[in-house]
N, C-alpha and C positions, 0 to 999 in steps of 0.2 A: 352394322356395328363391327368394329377393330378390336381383337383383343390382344393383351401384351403384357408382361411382370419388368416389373421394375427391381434391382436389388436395394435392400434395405439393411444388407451388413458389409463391413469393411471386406469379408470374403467371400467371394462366389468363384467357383470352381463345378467342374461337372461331379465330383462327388455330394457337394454341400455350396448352396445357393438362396440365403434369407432372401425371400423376395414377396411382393406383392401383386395384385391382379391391376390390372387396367382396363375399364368397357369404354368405348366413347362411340359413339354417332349415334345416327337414329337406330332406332331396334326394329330390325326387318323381320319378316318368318322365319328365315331361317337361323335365326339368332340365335336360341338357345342350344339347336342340334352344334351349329358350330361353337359355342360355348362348350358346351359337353367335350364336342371331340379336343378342344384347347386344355379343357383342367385335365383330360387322361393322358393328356403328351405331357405336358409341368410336372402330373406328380409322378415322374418318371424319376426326376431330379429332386433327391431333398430339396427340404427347406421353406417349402409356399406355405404361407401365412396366410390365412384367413379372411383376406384383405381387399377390396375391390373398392378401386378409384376409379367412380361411374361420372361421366360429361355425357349429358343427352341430352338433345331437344325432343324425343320420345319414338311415336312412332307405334306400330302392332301394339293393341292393349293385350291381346291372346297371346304373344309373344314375351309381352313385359310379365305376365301373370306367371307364366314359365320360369323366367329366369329369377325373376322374385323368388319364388318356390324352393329351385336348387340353390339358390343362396341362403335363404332360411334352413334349409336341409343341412347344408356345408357347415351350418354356425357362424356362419363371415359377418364381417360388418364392412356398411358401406360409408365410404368417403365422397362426398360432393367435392368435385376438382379435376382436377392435371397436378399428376405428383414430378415433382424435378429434383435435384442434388441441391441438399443445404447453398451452396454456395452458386446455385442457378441463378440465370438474371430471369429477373419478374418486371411489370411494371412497378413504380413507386405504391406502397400502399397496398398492391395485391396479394404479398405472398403473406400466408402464415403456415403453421406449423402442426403438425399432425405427428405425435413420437417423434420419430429422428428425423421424417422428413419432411420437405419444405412443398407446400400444395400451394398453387395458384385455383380460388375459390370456382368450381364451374355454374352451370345449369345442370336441372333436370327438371323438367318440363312434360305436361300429359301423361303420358302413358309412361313414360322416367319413373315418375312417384311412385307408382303401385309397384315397378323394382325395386327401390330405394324400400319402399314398405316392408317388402320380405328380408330384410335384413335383421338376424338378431341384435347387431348397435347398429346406430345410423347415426353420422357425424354430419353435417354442414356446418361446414367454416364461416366464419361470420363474412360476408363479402358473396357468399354462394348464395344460384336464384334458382328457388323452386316455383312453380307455375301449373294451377291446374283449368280444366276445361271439360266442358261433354262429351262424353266419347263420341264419336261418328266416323265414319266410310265412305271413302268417294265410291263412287260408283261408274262404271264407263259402259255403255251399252250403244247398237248401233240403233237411228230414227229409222223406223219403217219406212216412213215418210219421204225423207229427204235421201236418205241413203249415207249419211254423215254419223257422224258420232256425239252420244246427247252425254251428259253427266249431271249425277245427282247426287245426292249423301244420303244415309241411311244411318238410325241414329240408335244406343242401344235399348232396347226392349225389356220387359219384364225377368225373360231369362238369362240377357247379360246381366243385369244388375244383380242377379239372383248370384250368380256365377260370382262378380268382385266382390258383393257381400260376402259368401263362404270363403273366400281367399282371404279378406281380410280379420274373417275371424278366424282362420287358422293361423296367419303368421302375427297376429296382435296389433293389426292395422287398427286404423280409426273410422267408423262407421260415418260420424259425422262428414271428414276429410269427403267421403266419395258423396255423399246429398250435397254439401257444397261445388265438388267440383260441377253433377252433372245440376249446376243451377246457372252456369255460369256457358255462354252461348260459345260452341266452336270456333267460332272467327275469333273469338275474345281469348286473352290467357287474366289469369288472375295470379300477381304474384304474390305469396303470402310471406307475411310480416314474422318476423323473430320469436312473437308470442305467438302466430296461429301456427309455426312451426314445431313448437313445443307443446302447445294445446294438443294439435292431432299427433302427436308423438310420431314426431318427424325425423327430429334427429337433435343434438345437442352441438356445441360448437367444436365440443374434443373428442378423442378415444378415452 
């Protein structure tokens, strides 16, 4: 995962800099360590808003429960998208509006959501695609056998669920959201609809 601020006032200077966060890619382990060290260099510099424009296809569930966390922690609210300058080219129909600035709607998908969850607002743009599934783990081990390499998945247990249950009733997630997702087979993504986004209190279309 790439992180990055965008400015969101007519000034930015190294004294004073309105600006917002940026996550995008998948969420690897080390995502939240380098997450951390990104917001102690920014808030060096006034001005960073509260604000994370997250695009993910997912990735580490133990990693997203992290960042989730420190977002919940920060007070931030999450934007589903890629944020551009008002006057950025979009395709026809993509871009809408978030405050001043102009967002092209993204994904966030798996293990994305239960980020997206630790937020105290959560916005998805209308045009943005949430996606949930079973959590599970490849796995990569060598055949005794053959002397080659076998792969398997492992899928979560009693005490990961136990684990995203308690995360989500710490930052106000939806109980229901996660018996859904792990009903729904790994291979599969299920994208949910404008009402089952708003059902498991997902996110709303604005700030």
């Amino acid at each position: 995962m790439e992180f990055a601020t965008i400015p969101v006032g007519a000034r930015c200077d190294a004294t004073a800099c309105p600006r917002a966060l940026i996550a995008e890619g998948e969420i690897t382990a080390d995502a939240p360590a380098r997450f951390a060290r990104f917001l102690r260099q920014e808030l060096q510099t006034p001005g960073l808003h509260a604000v994370v424009f997250l695009n993910s296809p997912g990735g580490n569930v133990e990693s997203s429960l992290k960042l989730g966390a420190m977002i919940h922690d920060a007070g931030a609210a999450v934007v589903i998208g890629r944020p551009l300058a008002m006057n950025g080219a979009a395709p026809r129909g993509r871009r809408v509006s978030v405050g001043s600035i102009g967002v092209v709607p993204g994904q966030c998908a798996s293990a994305c959501v239960y980020t997206l969850m630790g937020a105290r607002r959560r916005v998805v743009p209308n045009g943005a695609r949430l996606g949930v599934h079973r959590m599970s783990a490849r796995l990569y081990a060598l055949d005794p056998a053959g002397g080659g390499a076998r792969t398997g998945r492992v899928y979560a247990g009693s005490e990961e669920i136990a684990t995203l249950r308690a995360y989500a009733s710490r930052v106000g997630g939806s109980q229901e959201l996660i018996s859904l997702a792990e009903s729904i087979p790994h291979d599969q993504i299920r994208i949910l609809s404008g009402a089952e986004i708003r059902k498991y209190r997902l996110g709303t279309p604005a700030l």
